[in-house]
C-alpha positions as CSV (number, residue, x, y, z in Angstrom):
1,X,58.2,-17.8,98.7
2,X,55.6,-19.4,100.4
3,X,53.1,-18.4,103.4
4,X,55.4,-19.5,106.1
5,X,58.4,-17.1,104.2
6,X,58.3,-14.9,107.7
7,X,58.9,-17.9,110.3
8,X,61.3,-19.6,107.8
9,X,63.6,-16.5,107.3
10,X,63.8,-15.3,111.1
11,X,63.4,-18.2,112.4
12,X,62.5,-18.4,116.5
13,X,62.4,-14.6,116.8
14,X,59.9,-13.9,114.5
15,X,56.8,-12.2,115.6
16,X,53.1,-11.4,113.6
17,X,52.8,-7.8,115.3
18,X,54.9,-5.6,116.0
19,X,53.2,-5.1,119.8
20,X,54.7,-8.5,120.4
21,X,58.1,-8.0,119.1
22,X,60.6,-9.0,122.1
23,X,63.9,-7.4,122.8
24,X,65.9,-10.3,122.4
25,X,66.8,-10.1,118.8
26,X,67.4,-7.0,119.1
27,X,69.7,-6.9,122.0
28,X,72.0,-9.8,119.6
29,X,71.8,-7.6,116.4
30,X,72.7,-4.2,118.5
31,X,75.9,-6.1,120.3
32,X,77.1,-6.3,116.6
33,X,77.1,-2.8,115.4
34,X,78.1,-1.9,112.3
35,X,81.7,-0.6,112.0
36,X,81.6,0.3,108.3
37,X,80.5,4.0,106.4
38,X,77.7,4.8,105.1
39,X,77.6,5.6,101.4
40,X,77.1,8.7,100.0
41,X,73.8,8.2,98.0
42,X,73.8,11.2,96.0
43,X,77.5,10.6,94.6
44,X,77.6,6.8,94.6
45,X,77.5,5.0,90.6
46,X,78.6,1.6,89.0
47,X,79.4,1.7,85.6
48,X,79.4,-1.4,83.4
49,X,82.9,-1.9,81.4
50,X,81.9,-3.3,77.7
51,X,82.7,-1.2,75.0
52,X,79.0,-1.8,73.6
53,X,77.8,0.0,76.5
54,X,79.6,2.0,79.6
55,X,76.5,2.1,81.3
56,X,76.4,4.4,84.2
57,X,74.0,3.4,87.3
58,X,72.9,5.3,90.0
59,X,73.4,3.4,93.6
60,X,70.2,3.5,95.4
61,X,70.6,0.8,98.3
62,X,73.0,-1.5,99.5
63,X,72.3,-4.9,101.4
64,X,75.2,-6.0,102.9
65,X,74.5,-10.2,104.1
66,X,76.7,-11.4,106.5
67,X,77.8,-15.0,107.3
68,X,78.3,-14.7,111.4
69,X,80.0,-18.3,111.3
70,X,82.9,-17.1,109.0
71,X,82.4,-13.3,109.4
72,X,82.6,-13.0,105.3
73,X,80.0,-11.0,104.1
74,X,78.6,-9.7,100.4
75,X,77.1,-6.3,99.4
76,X,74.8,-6.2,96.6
77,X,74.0,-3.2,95.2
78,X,70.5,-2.2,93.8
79,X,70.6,0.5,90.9
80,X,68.3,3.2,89.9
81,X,65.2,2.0,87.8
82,X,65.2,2.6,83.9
83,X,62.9,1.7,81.4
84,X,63.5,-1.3,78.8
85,X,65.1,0.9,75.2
86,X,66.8,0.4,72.3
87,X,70.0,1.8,73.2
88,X,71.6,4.1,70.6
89,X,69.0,3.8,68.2
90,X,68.0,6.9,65.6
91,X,64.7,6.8,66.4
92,X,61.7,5.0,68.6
93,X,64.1,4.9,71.8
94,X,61.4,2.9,74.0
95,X,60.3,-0.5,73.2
96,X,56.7,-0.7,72.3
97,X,56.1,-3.7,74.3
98,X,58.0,-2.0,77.5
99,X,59.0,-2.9,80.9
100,X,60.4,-1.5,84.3
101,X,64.2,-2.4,84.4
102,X,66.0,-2.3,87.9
103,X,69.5,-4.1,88.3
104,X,70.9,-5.6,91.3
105,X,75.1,-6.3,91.4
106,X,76.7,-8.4,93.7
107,X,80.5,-10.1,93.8
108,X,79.7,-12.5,91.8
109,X,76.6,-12.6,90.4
110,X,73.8,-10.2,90.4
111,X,70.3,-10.0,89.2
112,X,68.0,-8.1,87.1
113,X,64.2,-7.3,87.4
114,X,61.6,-6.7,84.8
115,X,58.2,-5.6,85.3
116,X,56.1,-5.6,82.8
117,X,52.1,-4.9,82.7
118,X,51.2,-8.6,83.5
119,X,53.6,-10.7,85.5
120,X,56.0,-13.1,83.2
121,X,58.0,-16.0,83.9
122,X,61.3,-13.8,83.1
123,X,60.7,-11.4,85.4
124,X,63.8,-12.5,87.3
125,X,66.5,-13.2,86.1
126,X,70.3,-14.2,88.0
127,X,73.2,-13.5,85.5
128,X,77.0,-14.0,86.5
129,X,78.6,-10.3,87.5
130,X,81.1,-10.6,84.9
131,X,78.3,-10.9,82.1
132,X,76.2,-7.9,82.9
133,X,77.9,-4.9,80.9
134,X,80.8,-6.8,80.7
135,X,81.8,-6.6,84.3
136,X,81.5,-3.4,86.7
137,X,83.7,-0.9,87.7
138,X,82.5,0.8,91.0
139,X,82.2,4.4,92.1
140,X,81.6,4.3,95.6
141,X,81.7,7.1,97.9
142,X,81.6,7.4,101.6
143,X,79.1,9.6,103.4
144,X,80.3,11.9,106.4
145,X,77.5,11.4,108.8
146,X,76.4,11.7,112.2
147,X,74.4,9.0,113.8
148,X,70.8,10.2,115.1
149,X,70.0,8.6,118.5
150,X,66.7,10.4,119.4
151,X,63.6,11.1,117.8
152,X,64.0,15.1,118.4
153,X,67.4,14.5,116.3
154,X,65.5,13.3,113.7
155,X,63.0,15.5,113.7
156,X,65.4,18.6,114.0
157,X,67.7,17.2,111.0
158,X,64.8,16.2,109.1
159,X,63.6,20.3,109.6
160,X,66.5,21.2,108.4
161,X,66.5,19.5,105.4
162,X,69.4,17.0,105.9
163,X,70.3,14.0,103.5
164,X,69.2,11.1,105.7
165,X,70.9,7.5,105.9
166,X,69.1,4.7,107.5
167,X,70.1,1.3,108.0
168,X,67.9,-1.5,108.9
169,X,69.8,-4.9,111.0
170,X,68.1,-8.0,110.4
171,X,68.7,-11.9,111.4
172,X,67.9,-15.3,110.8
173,X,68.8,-17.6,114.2
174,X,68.6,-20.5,112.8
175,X,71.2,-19.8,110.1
176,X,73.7,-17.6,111.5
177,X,72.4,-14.7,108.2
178,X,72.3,-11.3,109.1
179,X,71.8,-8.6,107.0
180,X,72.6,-4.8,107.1
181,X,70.0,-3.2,104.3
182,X,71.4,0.6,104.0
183,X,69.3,3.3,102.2
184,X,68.7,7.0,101.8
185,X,65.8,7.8,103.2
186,X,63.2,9.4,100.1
187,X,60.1,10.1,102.4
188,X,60.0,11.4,106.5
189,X,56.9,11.6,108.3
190,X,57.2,14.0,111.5
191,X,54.5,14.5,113.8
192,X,56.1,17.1,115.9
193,X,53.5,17.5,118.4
194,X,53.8,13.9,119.5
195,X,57.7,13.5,118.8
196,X,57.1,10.8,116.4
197,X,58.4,10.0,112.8
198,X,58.1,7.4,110.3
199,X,60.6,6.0,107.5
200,X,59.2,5.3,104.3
201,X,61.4,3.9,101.4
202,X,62.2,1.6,98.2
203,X,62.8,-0.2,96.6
204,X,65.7,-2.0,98.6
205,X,67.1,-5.5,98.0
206,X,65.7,-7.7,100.9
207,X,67.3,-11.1,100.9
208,X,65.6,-14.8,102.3
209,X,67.9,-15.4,105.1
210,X,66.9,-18.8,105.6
211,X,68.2,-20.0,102.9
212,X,72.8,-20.9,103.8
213,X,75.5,-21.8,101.2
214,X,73.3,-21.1,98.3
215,X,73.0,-18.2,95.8
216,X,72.6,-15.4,97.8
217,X,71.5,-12.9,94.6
218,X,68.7,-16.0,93.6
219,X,67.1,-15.1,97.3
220,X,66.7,-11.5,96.6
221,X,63.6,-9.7,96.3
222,X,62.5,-5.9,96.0
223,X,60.7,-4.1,99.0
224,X,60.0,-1.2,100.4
225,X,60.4,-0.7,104.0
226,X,58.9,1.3,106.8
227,X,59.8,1.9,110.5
228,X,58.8,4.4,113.4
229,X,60.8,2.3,116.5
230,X,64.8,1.1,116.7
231,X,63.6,-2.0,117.0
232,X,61.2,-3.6,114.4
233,X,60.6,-2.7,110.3
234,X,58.2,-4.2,108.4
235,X,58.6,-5.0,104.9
236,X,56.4,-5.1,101.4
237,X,58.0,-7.4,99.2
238,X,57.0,-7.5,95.4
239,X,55.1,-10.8,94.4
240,X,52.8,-11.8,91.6
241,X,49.9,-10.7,92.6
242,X,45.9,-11.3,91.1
243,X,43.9,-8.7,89.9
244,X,40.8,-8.5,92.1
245,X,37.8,-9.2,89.6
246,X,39.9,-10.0,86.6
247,X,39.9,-13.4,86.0
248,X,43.7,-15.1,85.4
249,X,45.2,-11.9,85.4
250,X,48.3,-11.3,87.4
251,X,50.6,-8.5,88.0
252,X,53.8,-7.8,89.8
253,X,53.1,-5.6,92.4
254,X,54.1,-4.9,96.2
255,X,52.1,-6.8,97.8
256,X,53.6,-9.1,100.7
257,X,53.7,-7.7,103.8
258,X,55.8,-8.9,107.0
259,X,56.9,-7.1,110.3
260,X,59.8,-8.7,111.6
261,X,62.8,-7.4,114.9
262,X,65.1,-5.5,113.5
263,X,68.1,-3.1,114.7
264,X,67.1,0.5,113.1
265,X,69.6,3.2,112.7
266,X,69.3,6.8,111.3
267,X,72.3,9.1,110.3
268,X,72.2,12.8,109.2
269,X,74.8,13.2,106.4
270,X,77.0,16.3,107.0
271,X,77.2,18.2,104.5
């Protein structure tokens, strides 16, 4: 990605601050609602199918990228974090030289991320669907929610200690790209006095939607994202990143940051 990344992916909507963030985009994204479930975080897994491994992976976010010239869409999944191991070993489970593991599945092929202390030129890598544990057999459940269309509805549902389901809208003009990224949210901020709150959460797979007819897993990145308005989220995408005073040395770290419009909504899971 390079320093014009935010134009490029939302093309002419895209703003540098959030004070200046029109309605416009928002308006579009909002007239196309979304019309399917949210999952159910807390019960949602794909399993890998090879015999050498029936690997079990906890959901944790799911992008959906939508094609609004055909109306086909894909959802890629992005799994709980492990650390790199030498599975079924009888002794020295963790790899010496280790890593942060985090896998991301979509329909046909999906992607897998690994951090290690300094940044490496494998630390992505796309892998057909059918090749990652042999395929994947999905778990999916659906989350009985109720939409939260106020900030005292989130504040009272955060009180009372409610699962919480967000889902962030975002669009490139200029290709016809949207994206619905979908998350439980980990951390709530509440200022009561003021009636204000603030979503903080990752890592969620963010995909370059400037980018049509390629790839789509080869444009996603992990981010964490944070919003406080219905209408604009900004983003910290992970990058290779320099170590302030150490010469040559580079890590992967969150580092990019980018506010862009956006269609926010929050849902209270029933329980």
């Amino acid at each position: 990605m390079n320093d014009d990344f935010e134009s490029k992916v939302y093309g002419k909507h895209t703003m540098k601050r959030r004070a200046f963030v029109t309605t416009a985009a928002a308006a579009t994204l909002a007239a196309a609602a979304p019309r399917f479930a949210p999952l159910d975080y807390g019960r949602s897994f794909l399993s890998g199918v090879a015999e050498f491994n029936r690997v079990r992976f906890w959901v944790e976010s799911r992008t959906r990228v939508i094609d609004d010239g055909t109306g086909l869409h894909q959802d890629y999944l992005q799994c709980a974090a492990c650390k790199s191991e030498d599975t079924f070993a009888k002794q020295n489970l963790f790899y010496k030289d280790n890593y942060d593991f985090t896998p991301v599945f979509g329909p046909e092929f999906g992607l897998i991320f690994r951090r290690r202390a300094a940044a490496t030129p494998n630390y992505r890598e796309v892998k057909e669907s059918g090749a990652m544990w042999g395929g994947q057999k999905m778990a999916l459940r659906e989350a009985r929610v109720k939409e939260l269309r106020t900030t005292a509805e989130i504040r009272k549902a955060t009180h009372a200690a409610l699962p919480l389901i967000a889902r962030t809208e975002i669009a490139n003009s200029d290709t016809g790209l949207r994206a619905i990224i979908e998350f439980p949210v980990k951390t709530m901020n509440i200022e009561d006095p003021k009636d204000l709150y603030q979503v903080d959460t990752g890592p969620v797979a963010f995909p370059d939607l400037s980018r049509r007819g390629g790839n789509v897993a080869e444009t996603i990145s992990l981010a964490f994202v944070a919003f406080n308005a219905p209408h604009f989220a900004d983003f910290i995408l992970e990058a290779e990143t320099p170590l302030p005073k150490v010469p040559d040395a580079h890590v992967m770290h969150y580092s990019r940051i980018f506010s862009f419009p956006a269609v926010n909504r929050l849902y209270a899971q029933q329980l």
